[in-house]
mmCIF file of the N, C-alpha and C atoms, coordinates in Angstrom:
data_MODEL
# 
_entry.id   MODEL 
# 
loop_
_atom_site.group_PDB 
_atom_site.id 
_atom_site.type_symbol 
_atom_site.label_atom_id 
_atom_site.label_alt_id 
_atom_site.label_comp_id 
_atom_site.label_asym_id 
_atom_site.label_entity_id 
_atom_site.label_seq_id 
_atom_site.pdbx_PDB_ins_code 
_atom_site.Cartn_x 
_atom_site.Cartn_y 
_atom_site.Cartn_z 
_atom_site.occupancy 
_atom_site.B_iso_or_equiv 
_atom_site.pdbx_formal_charge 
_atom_site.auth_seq_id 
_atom_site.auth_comp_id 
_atom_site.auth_asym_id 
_atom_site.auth_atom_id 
_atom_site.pdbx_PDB_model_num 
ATOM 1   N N  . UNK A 1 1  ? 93.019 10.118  33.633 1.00 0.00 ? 1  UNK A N  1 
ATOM 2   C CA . UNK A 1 1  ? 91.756 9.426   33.826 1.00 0.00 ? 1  UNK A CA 1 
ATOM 3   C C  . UNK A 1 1  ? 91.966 7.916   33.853 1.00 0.00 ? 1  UNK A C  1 
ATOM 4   N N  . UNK A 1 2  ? 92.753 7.127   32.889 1.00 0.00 ? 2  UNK A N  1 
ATOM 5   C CA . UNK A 1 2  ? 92.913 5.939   32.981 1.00 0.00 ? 2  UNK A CA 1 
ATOM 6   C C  . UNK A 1 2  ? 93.964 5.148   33.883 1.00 0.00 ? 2  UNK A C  1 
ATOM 7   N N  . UNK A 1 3  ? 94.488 6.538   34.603 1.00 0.00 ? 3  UNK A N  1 
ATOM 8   C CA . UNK A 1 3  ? 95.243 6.090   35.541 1.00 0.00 ? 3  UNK A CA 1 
ATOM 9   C C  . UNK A 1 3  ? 94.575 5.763   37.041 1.00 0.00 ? 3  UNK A C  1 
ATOM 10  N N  . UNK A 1 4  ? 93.728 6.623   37.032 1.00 0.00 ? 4  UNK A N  1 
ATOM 11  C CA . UNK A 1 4  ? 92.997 6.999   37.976 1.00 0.00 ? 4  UNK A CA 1 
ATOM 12  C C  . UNK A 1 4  ? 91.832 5.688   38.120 1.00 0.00 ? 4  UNK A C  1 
ATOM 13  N N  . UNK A 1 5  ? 91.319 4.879   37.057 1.00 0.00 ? 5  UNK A N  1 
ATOM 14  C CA . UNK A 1 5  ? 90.205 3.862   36.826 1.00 0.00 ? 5  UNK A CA 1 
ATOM 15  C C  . UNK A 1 5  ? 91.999 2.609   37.747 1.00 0.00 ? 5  UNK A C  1 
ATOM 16  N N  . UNK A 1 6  ? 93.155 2.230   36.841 1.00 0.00 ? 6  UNK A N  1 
ATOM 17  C CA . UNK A 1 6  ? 93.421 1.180   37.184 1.00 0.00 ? 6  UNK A CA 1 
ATOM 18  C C  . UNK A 1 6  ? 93.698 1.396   38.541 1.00 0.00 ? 6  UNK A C  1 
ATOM 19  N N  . UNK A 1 7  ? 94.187 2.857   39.360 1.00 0.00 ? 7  UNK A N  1 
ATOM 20  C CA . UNK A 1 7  ? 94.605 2.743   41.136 1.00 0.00 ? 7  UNK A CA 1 
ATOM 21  C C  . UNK A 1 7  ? 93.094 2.120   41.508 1.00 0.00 ? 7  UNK A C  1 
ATOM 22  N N  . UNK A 1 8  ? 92.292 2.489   41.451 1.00 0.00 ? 8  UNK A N  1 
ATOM 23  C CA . UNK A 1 8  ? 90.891 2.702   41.397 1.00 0.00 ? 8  UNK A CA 1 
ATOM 24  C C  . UNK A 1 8  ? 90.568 0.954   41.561 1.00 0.00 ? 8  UNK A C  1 
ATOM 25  N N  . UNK A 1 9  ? 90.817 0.389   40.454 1.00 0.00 ? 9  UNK A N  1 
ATOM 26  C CA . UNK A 1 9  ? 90.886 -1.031  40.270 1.00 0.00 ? 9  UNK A CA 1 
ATOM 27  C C  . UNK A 1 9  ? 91.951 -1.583  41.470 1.00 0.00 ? 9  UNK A C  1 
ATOM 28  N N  . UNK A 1 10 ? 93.041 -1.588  41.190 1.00 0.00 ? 10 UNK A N  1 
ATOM 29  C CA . UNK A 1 10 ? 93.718 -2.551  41.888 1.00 0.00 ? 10 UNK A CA 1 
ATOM 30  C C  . UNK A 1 10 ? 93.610 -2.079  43.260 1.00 0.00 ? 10 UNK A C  1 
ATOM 31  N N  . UNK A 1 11 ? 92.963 -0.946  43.606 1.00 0.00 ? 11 UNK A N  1 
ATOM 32  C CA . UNK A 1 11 ? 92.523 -1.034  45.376 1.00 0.00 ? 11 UNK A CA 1 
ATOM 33  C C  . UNK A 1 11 ? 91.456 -1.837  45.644 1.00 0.00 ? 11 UNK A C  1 
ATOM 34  N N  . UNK A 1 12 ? 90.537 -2.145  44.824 1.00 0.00 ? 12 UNK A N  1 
ATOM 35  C CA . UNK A 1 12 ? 89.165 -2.829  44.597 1.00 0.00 ? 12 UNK A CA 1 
ATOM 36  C C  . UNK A 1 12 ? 89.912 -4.151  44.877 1.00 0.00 ? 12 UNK A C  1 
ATOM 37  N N  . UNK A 1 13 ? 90.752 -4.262  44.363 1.00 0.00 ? 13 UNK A N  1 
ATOM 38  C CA . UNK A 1 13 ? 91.089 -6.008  44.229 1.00 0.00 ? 13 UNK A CA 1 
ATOM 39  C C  . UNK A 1 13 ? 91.900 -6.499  45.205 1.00 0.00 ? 13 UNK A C  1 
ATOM 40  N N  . UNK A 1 14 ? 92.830 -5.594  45.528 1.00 0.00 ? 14 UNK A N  1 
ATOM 41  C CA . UNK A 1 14 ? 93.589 -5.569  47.354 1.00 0.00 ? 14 UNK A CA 1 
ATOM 42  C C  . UNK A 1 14 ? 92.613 -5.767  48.152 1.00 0.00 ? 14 UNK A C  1 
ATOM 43  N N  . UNK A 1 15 ? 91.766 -4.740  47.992 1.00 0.00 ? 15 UNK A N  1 
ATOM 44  C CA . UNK A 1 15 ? 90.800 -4.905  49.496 1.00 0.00 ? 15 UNK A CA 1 
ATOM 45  C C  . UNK A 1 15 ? 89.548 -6.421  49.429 1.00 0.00 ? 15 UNK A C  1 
ATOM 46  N N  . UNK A 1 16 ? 89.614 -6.768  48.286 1.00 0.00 ? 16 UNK A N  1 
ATOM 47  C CA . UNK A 1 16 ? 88.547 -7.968  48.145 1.00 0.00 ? 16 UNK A CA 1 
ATOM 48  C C  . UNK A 1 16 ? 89.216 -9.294  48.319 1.00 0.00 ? 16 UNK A C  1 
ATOM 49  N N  . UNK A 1 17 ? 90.684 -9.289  47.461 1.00 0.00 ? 17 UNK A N  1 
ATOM 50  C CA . UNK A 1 17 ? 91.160 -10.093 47.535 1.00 0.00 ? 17 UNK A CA 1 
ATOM 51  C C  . UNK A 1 17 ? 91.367 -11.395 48.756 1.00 0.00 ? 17 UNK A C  1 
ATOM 52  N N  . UNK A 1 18 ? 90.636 -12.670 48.628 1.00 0.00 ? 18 UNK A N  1 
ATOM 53  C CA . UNK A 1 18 ? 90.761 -13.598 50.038 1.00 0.00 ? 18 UNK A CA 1 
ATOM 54  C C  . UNK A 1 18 ? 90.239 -13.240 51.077 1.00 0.00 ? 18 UNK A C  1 
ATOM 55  N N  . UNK A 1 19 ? 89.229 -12.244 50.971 1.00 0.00 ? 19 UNK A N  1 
ATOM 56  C CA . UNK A 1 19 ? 88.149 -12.085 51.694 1.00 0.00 ? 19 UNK A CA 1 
ATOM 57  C C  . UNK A 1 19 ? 86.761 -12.887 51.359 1.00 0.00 ? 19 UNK A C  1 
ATOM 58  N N  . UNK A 1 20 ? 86.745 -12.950 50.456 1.00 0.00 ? 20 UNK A N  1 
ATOM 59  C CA . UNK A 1 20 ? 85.609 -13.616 50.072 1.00 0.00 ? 20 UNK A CA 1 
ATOM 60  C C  . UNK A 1 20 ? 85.566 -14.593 49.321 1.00 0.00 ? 20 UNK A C  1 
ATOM 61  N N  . UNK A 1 21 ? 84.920 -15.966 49.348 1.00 0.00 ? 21 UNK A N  1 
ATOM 62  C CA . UNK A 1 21 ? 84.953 -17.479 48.899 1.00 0.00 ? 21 UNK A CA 1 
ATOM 63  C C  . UNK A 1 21 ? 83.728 -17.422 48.371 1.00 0.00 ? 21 UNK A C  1 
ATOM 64  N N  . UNK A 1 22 ? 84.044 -17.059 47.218 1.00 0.00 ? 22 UNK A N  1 
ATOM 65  C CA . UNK A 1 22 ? 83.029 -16.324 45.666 1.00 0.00 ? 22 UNK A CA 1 
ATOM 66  C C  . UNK A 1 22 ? 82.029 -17.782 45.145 1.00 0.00 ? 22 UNK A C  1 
ATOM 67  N N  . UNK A 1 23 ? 82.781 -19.449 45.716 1.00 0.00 ? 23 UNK A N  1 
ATOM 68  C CA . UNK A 1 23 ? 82.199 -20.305 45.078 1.00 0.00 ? 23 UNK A CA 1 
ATOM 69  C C  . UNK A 1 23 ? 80.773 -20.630 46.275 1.00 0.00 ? 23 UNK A C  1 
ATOM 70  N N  . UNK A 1 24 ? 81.307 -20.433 47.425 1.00 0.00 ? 24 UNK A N  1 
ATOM 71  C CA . UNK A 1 24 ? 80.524 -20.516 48.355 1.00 0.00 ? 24 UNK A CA 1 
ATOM 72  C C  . UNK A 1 24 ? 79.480 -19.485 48.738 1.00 0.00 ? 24 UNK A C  1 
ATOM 73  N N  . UNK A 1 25 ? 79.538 -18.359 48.553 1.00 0.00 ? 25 UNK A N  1 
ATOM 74  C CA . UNK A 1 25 ? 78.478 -16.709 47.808 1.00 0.00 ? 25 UNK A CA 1 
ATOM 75  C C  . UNK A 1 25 ? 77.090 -17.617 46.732 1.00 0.00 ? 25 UNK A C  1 
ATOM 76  N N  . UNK A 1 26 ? 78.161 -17.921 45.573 1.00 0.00 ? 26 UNK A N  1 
ATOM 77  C CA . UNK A 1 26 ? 77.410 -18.610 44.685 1.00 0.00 ? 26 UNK A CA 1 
ATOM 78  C C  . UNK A 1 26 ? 76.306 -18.901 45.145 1.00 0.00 ? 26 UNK A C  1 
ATOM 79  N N  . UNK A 1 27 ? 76.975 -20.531 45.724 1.00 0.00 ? 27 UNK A N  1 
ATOM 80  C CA . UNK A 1 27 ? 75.981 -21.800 45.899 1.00 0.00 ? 27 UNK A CA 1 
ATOM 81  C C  . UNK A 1 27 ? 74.996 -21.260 47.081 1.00 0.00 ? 27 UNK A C  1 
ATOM 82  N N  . UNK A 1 28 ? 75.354 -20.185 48.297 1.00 0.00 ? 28 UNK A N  1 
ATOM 83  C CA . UNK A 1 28 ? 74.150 -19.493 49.115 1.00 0.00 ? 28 UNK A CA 1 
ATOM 84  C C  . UNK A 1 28 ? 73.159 -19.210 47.935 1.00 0.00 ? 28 UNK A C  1 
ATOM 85  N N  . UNK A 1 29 ? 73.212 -17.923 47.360 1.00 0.00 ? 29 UNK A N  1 
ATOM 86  C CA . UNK A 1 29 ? 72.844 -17.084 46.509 1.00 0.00 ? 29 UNK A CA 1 
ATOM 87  C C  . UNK A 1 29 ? 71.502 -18.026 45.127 1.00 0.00 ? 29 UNK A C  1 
ATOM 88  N N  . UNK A 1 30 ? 72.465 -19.000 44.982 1.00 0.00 ? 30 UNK A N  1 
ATOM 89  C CA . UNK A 1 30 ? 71.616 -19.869 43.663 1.00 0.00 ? 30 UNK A CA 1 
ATOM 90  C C  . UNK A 1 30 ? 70.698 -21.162 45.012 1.00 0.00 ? 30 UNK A C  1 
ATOM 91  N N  . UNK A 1 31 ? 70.866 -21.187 46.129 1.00 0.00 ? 31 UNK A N  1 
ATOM 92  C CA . UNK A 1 31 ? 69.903 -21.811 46.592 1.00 0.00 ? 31 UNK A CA 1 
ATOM 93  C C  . UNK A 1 31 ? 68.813 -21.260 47.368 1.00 0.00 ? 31 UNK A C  1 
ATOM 94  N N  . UNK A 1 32 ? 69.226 -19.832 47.688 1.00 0.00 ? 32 UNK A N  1 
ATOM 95  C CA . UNK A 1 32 ? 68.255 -18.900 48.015 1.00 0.00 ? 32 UNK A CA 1 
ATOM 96  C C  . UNK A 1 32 ? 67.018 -18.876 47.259 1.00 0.00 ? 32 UNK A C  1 
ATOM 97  N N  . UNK A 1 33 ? 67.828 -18.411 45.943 1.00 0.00 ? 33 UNK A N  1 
ATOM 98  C CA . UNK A 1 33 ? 67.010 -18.537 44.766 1.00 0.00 ? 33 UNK A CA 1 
ATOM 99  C C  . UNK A 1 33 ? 65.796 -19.346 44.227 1.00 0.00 ? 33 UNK A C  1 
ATOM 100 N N  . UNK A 1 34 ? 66.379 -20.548 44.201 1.00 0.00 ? 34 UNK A N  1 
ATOM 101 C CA . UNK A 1 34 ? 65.577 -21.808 43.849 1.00 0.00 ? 34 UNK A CA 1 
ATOM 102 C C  . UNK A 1 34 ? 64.904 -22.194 45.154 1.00 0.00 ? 34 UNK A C  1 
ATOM 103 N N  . UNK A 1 35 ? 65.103 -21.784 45.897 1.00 0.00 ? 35 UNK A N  1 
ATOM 104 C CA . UNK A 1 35 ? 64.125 -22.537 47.403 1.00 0.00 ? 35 UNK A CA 1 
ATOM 105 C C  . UNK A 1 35 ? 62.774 -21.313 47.149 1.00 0.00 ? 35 UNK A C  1 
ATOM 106 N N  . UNK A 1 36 ? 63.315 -20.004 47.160 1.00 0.00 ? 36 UNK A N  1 
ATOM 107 C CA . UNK A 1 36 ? 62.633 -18.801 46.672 1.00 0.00 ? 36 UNK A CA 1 
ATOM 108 C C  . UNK A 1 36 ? 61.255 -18.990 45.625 1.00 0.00 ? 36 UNK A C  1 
ATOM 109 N N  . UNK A 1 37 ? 62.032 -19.268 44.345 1.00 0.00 ? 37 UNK A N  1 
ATOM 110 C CA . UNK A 1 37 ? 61.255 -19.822 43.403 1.00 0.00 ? 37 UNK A CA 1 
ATOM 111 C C  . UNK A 1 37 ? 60.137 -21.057 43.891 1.00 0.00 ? 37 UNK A C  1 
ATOM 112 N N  . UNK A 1 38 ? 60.223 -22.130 44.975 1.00 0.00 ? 38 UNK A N  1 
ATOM 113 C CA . UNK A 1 38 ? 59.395 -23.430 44.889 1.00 0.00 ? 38 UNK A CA 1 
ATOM 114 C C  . UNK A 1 38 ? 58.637 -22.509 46.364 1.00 0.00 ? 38 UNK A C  1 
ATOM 115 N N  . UNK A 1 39 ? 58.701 -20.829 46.713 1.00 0.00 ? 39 UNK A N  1 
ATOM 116 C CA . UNK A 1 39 ? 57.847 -21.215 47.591 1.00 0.00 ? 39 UNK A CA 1 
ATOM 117 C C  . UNK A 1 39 ? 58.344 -20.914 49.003 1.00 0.00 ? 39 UNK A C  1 
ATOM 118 N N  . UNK A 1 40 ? 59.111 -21.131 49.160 1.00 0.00 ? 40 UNK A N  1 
ATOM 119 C CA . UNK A 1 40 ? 60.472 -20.793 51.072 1.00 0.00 ? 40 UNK A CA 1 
ATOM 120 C C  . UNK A 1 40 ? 60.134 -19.565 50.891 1.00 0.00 ? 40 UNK A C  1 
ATOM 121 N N  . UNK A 1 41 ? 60.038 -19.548 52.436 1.00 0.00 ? 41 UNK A N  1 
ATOM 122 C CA . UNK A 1 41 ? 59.946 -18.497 52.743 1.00 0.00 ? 41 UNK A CA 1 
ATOM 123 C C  . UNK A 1 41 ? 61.519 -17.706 53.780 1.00 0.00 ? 41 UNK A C  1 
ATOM 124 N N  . UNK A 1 42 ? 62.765 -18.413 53.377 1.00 0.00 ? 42 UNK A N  1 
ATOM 125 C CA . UNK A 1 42 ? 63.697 -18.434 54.227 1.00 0.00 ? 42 UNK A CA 1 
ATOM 126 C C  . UNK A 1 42 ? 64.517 -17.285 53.445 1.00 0.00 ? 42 UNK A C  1 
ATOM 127 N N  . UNK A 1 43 ? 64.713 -16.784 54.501 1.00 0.00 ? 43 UNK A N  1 
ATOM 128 C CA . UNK A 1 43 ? 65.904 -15.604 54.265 1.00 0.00 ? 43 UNK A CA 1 
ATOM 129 C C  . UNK A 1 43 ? 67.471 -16.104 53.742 1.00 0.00 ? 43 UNK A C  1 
ATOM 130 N N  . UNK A 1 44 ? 68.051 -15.357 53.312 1.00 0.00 ? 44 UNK A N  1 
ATOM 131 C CA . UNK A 1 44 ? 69.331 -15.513 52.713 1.00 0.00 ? 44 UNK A CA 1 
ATOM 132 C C  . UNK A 1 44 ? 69.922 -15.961 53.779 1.00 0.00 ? 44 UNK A C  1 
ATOM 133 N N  . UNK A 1 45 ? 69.703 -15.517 55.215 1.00 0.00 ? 45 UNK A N  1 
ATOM 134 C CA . UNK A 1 45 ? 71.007 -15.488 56.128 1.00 0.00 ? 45 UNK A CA 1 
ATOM 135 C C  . UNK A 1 45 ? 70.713 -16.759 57.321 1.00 0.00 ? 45 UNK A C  1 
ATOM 136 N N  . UNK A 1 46 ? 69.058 -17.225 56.833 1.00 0.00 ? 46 UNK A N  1 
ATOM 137 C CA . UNK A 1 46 ? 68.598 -18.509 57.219 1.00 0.00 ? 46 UNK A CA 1 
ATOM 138 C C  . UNK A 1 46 ? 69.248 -19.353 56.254 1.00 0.00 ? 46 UNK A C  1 
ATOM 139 N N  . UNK A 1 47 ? 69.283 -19.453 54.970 1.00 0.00 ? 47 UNK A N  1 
ATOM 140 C CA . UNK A 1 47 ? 69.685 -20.487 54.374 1.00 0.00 ? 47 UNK A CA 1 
ATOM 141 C C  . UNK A 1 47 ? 71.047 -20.487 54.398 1.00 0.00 ? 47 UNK A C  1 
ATOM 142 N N  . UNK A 1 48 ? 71.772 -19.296 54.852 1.00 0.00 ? 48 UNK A N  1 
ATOM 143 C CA . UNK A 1 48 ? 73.573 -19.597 55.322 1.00 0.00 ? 48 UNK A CA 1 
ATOM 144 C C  . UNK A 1 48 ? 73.433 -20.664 56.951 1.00 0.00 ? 48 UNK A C  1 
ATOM 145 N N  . UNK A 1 49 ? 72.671 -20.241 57.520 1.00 0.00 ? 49 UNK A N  1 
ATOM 146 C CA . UNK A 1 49 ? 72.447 -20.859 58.836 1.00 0.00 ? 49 UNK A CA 1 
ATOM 147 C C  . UNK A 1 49 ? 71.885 -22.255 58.550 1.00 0.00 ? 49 UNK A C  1 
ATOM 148 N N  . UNK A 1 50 ? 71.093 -22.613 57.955 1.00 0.00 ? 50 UNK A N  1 
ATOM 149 C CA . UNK A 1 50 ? 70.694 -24.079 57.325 1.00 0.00 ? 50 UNK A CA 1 
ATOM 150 C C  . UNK A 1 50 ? 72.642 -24.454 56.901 1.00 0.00 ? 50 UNK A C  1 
ATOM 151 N N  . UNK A 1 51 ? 72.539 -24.309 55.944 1.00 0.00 ? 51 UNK A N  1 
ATOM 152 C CA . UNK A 1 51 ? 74.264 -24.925 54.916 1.00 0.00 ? 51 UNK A CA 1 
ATOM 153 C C  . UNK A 1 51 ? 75.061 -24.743 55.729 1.00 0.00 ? 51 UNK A C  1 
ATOM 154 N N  . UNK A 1 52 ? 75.324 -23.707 56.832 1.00 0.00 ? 52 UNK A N  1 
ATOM 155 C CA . UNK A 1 52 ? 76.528 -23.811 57.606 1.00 0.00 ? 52 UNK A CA 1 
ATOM 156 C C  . UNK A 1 52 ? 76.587 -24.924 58.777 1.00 0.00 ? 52 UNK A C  1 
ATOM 157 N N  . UNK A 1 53 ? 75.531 -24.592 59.770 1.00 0.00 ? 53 UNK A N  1 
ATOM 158 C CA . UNK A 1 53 ? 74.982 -25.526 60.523 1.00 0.00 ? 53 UNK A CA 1 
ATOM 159 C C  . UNK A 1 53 ? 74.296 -26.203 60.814 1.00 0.00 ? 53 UNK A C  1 
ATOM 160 N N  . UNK A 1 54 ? 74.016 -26.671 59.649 1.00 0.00 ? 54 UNK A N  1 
ATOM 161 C CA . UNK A 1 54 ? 72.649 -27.840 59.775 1.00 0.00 ? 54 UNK A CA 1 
ATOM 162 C C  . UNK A 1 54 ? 71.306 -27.685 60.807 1.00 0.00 ? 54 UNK A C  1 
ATOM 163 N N  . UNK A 1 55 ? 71.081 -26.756 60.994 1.00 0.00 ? 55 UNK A N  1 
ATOM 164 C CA . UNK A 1 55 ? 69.839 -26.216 61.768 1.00 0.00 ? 55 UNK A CA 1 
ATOM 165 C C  . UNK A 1 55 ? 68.990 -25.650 61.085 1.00 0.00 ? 55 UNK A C  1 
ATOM 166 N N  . UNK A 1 56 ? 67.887 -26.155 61.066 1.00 0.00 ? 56 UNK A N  1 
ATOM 167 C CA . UNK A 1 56 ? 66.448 -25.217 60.831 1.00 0.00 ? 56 UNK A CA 1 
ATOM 168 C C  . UNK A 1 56 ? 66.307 -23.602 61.610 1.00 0.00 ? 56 UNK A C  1 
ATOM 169 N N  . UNK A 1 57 ? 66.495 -22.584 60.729 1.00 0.00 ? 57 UNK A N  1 
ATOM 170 C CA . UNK A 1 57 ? 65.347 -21.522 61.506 1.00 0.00 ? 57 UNK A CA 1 
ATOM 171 C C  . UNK A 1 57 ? 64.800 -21.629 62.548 1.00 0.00 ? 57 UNK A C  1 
ATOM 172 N N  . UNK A 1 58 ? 64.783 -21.243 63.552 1.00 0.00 ? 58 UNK A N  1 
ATOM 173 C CA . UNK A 1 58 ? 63.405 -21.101 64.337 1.00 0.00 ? 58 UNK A CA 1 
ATOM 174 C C  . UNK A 1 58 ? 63.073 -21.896 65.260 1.00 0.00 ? 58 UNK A C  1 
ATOM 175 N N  . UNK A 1 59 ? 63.369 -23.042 65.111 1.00 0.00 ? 59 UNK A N  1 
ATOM 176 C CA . UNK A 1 59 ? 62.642 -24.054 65.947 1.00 0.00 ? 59 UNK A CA 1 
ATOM 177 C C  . UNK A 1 59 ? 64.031 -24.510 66.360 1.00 0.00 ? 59 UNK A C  1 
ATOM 178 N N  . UNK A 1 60 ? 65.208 -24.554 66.014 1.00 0.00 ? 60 UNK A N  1 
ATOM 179 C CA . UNK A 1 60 ? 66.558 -25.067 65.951 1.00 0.00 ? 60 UNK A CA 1 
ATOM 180 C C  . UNK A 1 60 ? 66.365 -26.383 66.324 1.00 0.00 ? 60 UNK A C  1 
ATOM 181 N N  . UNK A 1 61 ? 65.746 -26.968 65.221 1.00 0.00 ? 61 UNK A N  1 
ATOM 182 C CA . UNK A 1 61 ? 65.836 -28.418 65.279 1.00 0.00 ? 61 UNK A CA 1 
ATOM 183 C C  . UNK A 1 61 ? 66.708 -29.115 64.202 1.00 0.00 ? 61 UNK A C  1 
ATOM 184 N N  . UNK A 1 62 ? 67.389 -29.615 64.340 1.00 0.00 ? 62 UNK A N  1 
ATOM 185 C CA . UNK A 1 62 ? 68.137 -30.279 63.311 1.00 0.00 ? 62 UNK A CA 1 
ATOM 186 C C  . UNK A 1 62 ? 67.851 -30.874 62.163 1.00 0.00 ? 62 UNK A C  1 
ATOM 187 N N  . UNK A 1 63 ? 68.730 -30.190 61.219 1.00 0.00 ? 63 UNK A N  1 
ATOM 188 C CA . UNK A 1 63 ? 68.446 -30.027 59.444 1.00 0.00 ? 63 UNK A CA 1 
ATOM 189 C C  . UNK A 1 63 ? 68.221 -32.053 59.063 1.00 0.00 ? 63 UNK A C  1 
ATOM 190 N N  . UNK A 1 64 ? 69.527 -32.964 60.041 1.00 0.00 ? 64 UNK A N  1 
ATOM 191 C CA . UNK A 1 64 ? 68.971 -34.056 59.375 1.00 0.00 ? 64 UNK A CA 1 
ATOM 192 C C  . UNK A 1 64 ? 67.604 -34.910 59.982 1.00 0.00 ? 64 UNK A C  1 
# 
């Protein structure tokens, strides 16, 4: 059984491993949040599209 949890584990961590930039997840995730909280009505994958490319949603007018 506890052999079976660590293969179990270290395939979890092969396959995740440097796939994903966990600080940058974060800072999406905690500004989703707080825009969420004051009211936005912007989707998670709008506010990656805002932070990545400086574009508004919708109107694709530029974030500055």
């Amino acid at each position: 059984m506890e052999e079976d949890i660590k293969k179990i584990k270290d395939e979890y961590i092969h396959l995740t491993r440097g796939n994903i930039d966990y600080d940058k997840f974060n800072n999406y995730l905690i500004t989703h949040h707080s825009t969420a909280i004051e009211g936005s009505t912007l989707s998670y994958q709008e506010i990656i599209l805002l932070l990545e490319n400086g574009i508004t949603p919708g109107d694709g007018k530029p974030f500055e």
